[in-house]
N, C-alpha and C positions, 0 to 999 in steps of 0.2 A: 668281824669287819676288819681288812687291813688300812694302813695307810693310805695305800695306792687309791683308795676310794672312799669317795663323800661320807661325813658321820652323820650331819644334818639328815632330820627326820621330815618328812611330811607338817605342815605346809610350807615349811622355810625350801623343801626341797619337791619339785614336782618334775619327773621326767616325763611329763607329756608335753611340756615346752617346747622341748626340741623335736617333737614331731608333729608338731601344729601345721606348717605347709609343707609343700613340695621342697622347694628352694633348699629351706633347712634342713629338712630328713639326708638330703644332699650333699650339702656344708656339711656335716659333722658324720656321714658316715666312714666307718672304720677301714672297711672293705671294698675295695673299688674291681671292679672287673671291666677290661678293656680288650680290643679285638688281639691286642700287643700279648694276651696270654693263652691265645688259642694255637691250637695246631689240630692240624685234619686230614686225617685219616683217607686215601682215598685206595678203590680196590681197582687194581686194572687186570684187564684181561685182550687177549689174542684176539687177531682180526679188523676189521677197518669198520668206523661207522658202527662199533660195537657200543648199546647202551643196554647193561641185562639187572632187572632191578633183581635184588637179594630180598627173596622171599622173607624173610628172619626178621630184616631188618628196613621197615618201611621208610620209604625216603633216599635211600642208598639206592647206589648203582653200582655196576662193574662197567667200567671205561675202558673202550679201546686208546692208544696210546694217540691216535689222530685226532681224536676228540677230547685229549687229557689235558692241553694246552689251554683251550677256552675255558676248562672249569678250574684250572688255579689260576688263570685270569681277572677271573672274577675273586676267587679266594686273596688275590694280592692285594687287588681294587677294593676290599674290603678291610682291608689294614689286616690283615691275617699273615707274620710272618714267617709260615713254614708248611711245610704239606708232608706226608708220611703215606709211603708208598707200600703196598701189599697185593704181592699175584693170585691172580687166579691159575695153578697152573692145571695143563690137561694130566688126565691121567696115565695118556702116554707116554709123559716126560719125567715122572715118576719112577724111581731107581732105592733098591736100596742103599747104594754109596750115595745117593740125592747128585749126583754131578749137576745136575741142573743149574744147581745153585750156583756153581763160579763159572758158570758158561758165560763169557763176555756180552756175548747178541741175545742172553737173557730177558725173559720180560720186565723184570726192573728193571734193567740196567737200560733196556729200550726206552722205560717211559720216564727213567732217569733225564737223558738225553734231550729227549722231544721236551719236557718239562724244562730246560736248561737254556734248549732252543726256542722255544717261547715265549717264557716268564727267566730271564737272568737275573734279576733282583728279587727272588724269592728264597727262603732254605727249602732243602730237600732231605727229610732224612728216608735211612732205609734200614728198616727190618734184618737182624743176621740170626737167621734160626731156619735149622732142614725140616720142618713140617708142612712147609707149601711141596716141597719136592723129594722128599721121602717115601717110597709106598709104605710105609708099617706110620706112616701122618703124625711121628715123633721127631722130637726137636732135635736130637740128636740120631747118630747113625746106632742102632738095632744089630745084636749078635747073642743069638739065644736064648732069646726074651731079655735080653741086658741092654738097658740103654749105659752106652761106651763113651766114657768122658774126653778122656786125652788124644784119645782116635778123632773123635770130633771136631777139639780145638783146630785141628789141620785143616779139618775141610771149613770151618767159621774164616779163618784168616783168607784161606784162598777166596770165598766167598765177600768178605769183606774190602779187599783190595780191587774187586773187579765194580764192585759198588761205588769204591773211592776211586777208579779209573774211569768211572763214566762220568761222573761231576755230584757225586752223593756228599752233602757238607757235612751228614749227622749219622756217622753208626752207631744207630739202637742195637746191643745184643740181646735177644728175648728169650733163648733157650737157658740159662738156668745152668750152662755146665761152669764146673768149679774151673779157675785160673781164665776162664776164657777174654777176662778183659784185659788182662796184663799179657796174655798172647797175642791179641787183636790191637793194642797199643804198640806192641815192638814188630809187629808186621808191617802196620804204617807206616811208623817211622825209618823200619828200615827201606822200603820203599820210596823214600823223600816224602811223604805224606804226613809231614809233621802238623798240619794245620787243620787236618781233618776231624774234628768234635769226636766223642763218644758220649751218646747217654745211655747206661746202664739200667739195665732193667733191673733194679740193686734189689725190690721185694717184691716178687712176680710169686702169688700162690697158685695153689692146684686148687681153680675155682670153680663154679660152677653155673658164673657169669660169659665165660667161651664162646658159648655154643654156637649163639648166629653170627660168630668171626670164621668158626670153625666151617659153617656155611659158607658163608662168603670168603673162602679162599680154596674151599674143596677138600679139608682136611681132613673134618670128622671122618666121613666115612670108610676111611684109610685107618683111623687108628685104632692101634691092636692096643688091648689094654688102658690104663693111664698114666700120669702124666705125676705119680707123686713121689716116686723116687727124686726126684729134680724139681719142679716147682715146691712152694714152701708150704708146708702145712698152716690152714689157718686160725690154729692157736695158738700160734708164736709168734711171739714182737718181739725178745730182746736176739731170735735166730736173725732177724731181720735188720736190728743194727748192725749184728757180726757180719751178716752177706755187704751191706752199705758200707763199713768199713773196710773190706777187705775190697770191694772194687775200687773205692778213690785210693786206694792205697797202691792196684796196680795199675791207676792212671783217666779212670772216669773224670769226665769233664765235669756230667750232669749225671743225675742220679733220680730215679722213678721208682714210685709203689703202683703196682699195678694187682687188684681192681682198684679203684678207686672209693668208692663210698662205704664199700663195706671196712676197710683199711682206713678212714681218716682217722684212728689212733695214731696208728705207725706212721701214718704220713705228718701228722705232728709231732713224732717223735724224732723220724729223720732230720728235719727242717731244724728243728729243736737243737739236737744233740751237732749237727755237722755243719751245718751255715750254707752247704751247697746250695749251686743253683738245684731245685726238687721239684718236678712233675708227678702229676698222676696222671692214670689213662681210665678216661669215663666211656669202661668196655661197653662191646657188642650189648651184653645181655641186661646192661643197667640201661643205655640206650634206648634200645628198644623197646622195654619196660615203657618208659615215658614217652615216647613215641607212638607206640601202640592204644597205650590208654588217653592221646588224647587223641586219637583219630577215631576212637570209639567212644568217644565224648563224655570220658570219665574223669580227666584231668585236664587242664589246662594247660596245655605242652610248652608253649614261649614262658611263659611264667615258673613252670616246672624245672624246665632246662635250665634259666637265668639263675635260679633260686640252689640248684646243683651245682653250677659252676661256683656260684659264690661262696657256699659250703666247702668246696676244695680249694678256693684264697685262703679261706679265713681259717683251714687247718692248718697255712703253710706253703700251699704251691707257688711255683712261681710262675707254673701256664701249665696248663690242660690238654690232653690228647682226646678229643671228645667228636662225636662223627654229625654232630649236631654243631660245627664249630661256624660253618656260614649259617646256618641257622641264627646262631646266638650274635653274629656280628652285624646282621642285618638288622634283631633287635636292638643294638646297639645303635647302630648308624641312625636308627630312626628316631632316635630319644632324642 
């Protein structure tokens, strides 16, 4: 027994005191979750008066961009301050130099916009990685069977600046190649875009929680091989402080472990070791999971969900990338 904590034994010491009622379980709890730590994830896709649910992941939609306005509407109106945008893109527009991706009249970059022209008082961030518009559905550009790092960085910046040209506050990079935030930092800035955030996907593993993202953006079934030259293996953590390190070093604002549940080590670790602001992302396939089993009446979903987010406070997050995020704010609102 340390210090820090009570020596008094049983009966001078009874901690069922403090969970006698409501009020007080309240009062003295450690962990607080608030709509202030969400962020949500939304998938858009081409066409008008598009709503296409994602098989994978129950509850999810793909949004046309006319229709993407009224649902971070509600997401704002629900104290949620930020949305996180992800294309659907076709397979026609699918390239192996990916050009798609710094195409200005881009599908993010459209529902950038219309989301700007909307909802003004909300963040926006936006995804930098070529597996929505890649044909070989890798993050980076593909050259016999090699995923190309440096080659890459080019198209991430041009990609990234056309993001930060339509009104994106927040460049996520999610591909995993080396140097690319210190590239992606002096592109903005060279561009006068000094003010535009970066959070860092700083420990993004080769998971096998994907899959129904991989769905819902059209990727999987494009991708040649996988994805572990580049994402991190996952049994390593102290890889995972060297990659955290090295990105706030070339200029991360914010910094993310991405899966989230299976990682609340290292997401304690991060938090722990560098003080940054730290997110995790409560992916597709953790999602679903709970989602799934409570719509098939094995778990209890609003309680499941609540009880996940607060598990990722209490390792350390400072907000949540979670697809379930108006889900959990409406639990909230209602308390």
């Amino acid at each position: 027994m340390t210090d820090r904590f009570p020596t008094a034994s049983f009966p001078a010491t009874r901690m069922r005191r403090n969970r006698r009622t409501d009020w007080l379980r309240r009062l003295v709890r450690e962990t607080q979750l608030t709509a202030d730590d969400l962020i949500w994830p939304i998938f858009v896709v081409d066409g008008e008066n598009q709503r296409l649910p994602v098989e994978s992941m129950p509850g999810v939609d793909r949004l046309s961009c006319d229709l993407i306005g009224d649902a971070v509407s509600e997401a704002r109106d629900l104290g949620i301050p930020m949305v996180a945008i992800f294309p659907y893109t076709e397979d026609t527009l699918k390239t192996p130099d990916a050009r798609e991706a710094y195409n200005p009249e881009n599908l993010v970059c459209n529902a950038v916009r219309a989301i700007k022209m909307a909802v003004p008082d909300i963040g926006v961030m936006c995804d930098v990685a070529l597996d929505p518009f890649n044909s070989d559905g890798h993050d980076g550009l593909v050259r016999d069977g090699i995923i190309l790092n440096d080659e890459t960085l080019e198209v991430l910046c041009k990609q990234a600046l056309v993001q930060a040209e339509a009104g994106c506050d927040v460049i996520a990079p999610s591909d995993m190649m080396d140097g690319r935030i210190g590239a992606i930092r002096t592109a903005l800035d060279g561009a006068g875009m000094t003010d535009t955030a970066i959070m860092s996907y700083a420990a993004k593993y080769a998971s096998g929680f994907y899959d129904p993202f991989r769905d819902a953006v059209g990727s999987g079934g494009a991708l040649k091989g996988d994805k572990k030259t580049y994402q991190m293996d996952p049994g390593n953590t102290d890889e995972a402080m060297r990659e955290t390190a090295l990105d706030i070093a070339e200029g991360a604002d914010m910094v993310m472990v991405k899966p989230g549940l299976p990682y609340l080590d290292v997401l304690y670790r991060v938090k722990q070791a560098f003080g940054m602001p730290t997110f995790a992302y409560n992916v597709s396939g953790e999602y679903a999971m709970l989602r799934g089993a409570g719509e098939a009446g094995r778990l209890d979903y609003p309680n499941v969900l609540m009880e996940t987010l607060s598990a990722f406070k209490r390792a350390g997050a400072d907000g949540v990338l979670t697809y379930g995020a108006v889900d959990a704010a409406k639990i909230l609102k209602d308390r």
